[in-house]
N, C-alpha and C positions, 0 to 999 in steps of 0.2 A: 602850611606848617613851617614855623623858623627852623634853618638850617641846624642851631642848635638843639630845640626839641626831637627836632627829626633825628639827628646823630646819637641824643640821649636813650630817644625810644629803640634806637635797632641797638644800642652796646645793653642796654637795662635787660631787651625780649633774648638778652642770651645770658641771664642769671640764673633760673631755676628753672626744672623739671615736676613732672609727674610723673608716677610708673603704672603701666595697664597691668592687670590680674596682681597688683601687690596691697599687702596689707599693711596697715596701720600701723605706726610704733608707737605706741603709750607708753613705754617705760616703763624699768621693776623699778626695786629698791634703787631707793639714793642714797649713793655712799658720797660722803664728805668726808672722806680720813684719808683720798688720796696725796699725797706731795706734788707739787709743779714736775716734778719731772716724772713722775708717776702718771699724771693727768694727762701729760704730752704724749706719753706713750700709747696710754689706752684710746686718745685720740689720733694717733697715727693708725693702729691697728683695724679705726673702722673709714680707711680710706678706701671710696667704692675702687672696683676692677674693673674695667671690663673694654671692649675695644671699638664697639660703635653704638650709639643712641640714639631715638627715632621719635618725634612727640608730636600733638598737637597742642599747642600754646596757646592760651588763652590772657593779652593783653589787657590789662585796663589803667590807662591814663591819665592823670589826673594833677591839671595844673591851672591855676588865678578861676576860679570855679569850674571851670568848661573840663568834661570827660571825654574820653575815648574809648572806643574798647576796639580789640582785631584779635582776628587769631589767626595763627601762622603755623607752617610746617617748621618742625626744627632737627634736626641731624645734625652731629657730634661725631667725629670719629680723634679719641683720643689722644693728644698732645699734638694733634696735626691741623683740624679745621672745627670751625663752628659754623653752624651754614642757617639760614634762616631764608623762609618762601611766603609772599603772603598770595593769597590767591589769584592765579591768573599768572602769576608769577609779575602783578602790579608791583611791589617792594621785593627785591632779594638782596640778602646780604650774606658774605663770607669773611670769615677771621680768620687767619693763619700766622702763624709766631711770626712770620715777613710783614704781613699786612692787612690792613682793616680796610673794606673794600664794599662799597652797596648802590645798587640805583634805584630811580624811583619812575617810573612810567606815566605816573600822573602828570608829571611836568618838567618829564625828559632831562633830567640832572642824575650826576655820579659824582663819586667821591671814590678815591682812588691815595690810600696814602699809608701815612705808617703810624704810632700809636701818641703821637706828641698832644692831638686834639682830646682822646680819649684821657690821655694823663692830665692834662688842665681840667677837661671835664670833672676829674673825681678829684684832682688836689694831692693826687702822689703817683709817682713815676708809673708806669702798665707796663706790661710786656703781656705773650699769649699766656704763660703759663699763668699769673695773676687771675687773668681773666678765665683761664678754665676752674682757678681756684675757686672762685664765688660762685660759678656754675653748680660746682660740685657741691659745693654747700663746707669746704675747705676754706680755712684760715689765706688769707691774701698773701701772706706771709709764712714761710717755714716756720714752725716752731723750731725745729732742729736746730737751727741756725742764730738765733738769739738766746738772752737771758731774760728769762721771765719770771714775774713772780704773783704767784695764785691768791688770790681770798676768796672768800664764800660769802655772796649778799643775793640777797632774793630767792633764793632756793637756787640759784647757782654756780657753779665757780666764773670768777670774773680772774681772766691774765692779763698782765700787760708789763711792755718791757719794764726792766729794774731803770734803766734812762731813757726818758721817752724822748723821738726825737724832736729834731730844734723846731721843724718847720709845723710839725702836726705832729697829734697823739691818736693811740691806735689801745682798743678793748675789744677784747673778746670773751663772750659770754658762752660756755660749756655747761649741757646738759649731767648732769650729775647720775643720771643711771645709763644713758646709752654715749656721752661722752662727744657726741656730736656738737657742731657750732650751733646754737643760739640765735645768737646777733655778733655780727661784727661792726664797731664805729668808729670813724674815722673823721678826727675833729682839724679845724683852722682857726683855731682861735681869732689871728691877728687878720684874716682874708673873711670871716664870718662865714666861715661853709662848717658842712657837718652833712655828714656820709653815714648815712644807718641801714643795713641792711638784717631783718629778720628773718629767720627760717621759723617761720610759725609752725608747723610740723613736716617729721618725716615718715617714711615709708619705708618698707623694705621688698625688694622683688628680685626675685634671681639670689638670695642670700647678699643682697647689696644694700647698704640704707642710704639711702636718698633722700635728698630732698621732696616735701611735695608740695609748700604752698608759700610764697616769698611776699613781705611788705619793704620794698626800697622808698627811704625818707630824703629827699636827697635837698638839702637848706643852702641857699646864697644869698646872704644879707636879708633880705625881708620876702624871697620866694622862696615859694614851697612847691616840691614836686612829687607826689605820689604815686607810686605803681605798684598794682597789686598783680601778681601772675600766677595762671593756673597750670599745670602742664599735664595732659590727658593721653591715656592711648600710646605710652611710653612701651616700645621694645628694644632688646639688649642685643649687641654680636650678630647684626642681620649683614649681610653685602648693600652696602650702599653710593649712591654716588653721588656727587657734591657738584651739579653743574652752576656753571657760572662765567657769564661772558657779557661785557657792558655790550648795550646795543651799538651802531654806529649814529653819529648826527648828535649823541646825547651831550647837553654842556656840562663838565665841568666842575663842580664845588671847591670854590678857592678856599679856604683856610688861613 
């Protein structure tokens, strides 16, 4: 696997979740008479809580025809780490607001660094919390902290800033009855990349809505990259631990 697929696949297998014993959210009534700032609100209000997460993840891969599929252990402990195991402990990788960190056993390489590859990868700056944001199925982006301004197309509300910025433009699509993120995209017009991530639906478990099944489109110039994730067997606030130690003799991944 290219060093870049490789990288894409372990930052992509920490975007979404499933939850064990939760149920389905279909949605009530859709209201479209809220205000932008009205909308920002009731989508602050279903920001999940909670303080450790546990899943089994269900990968599938899919780039120039050729598929993959893996499934991984994944643990979360909230604004601290993202941690990911593929079996045997073959692939592990760990996120923390310091650093993006993973090896591979198959052919004895690591990567050891901080969030500059990941930010070229998507085409706008990353930090951890970012990165926890999409997990969550959270705006990449505070709303709090910009000016936005809402319309309604497709049975959605569609935001996006009042100034988009210079380098790239940024949409988010809002569920109209539970207010939850949609799709968020993230366009490069002038570099030909385009960043779509969808939350095909969500769930609710522990009184929390969540994510349950994510289509990331991720386009540069004339490839195409698809990943679809399942995440199974989700528990909430258990004691966990996030081990994590490059073996010795392992080379390296230059950047």
């Amino acid at each position: 696997m290219k060093i870049r697929s490789q990288l894409a696949l372990v930052f992509l297998a920490l975007l979404i979740f499933n939850c064990k014993s939760s149920k389905i959210i279909t949605g009530g009534e859709a209201n479209y008479k809220l205000s932008t700032k009205q909308l920002i609100k009731e989508n602050a209000k279903q920001t999940p809580n909670f303080k450790t997460l546990k899943s089994t993840l269900k990968i599938t891969y899919t780039q120039k025809g050729g598929s993959q599929t893996h499934s991984v252990s994944f643990r979360a402990k909230k604004n601290e780490a993202l941690w990911i195991s593929a079996t045997f402990s073959i692939v592990k990788a760990l996120v923390t607001p310091e650093r993006v960190s993973f090896y591979n056993k198959l052919d004895n390489t690591y990567f050891d660094g901080d969030y500059k590859y990941l930010s070229a990868l998507l085409g706008t700056e990353l930090d951890f919390q970012k990165v926890q944001n999409l997990l969550l199925g959270e705006t990449i982006f505070d709303l709090k902290d910009g000016t936005y301004k809402g319309t309604v197309n497709d049975k959605s509300y569609v935001l996006q800033p009042k100034k988009q910025r210079e380098l790239f433009e940024i949409f988010f699509l809002l569920d109209p009855s539970y207010f939850k993120v949609k799709s968020q995209q993230i366009c490069q017009p002038k570099e030909f990349r385009h960043l779509q991530v969808d939350y095909l639906s969500h769930q609710e478990v522990e009184k929390q809505i969540l994510p349950k099944k994510i289509k990331v489109i991720a386009l540069e110039s004339n490839e195409e990259t698809i990943i679809n994730l399942e995440f199974k067997n989700v528990t909430l606030n258990e004691e966990l631990r996030f081990p994590f130690k490059i073996p010795s003799g392992f080379k390296e991944i230059k950047l």
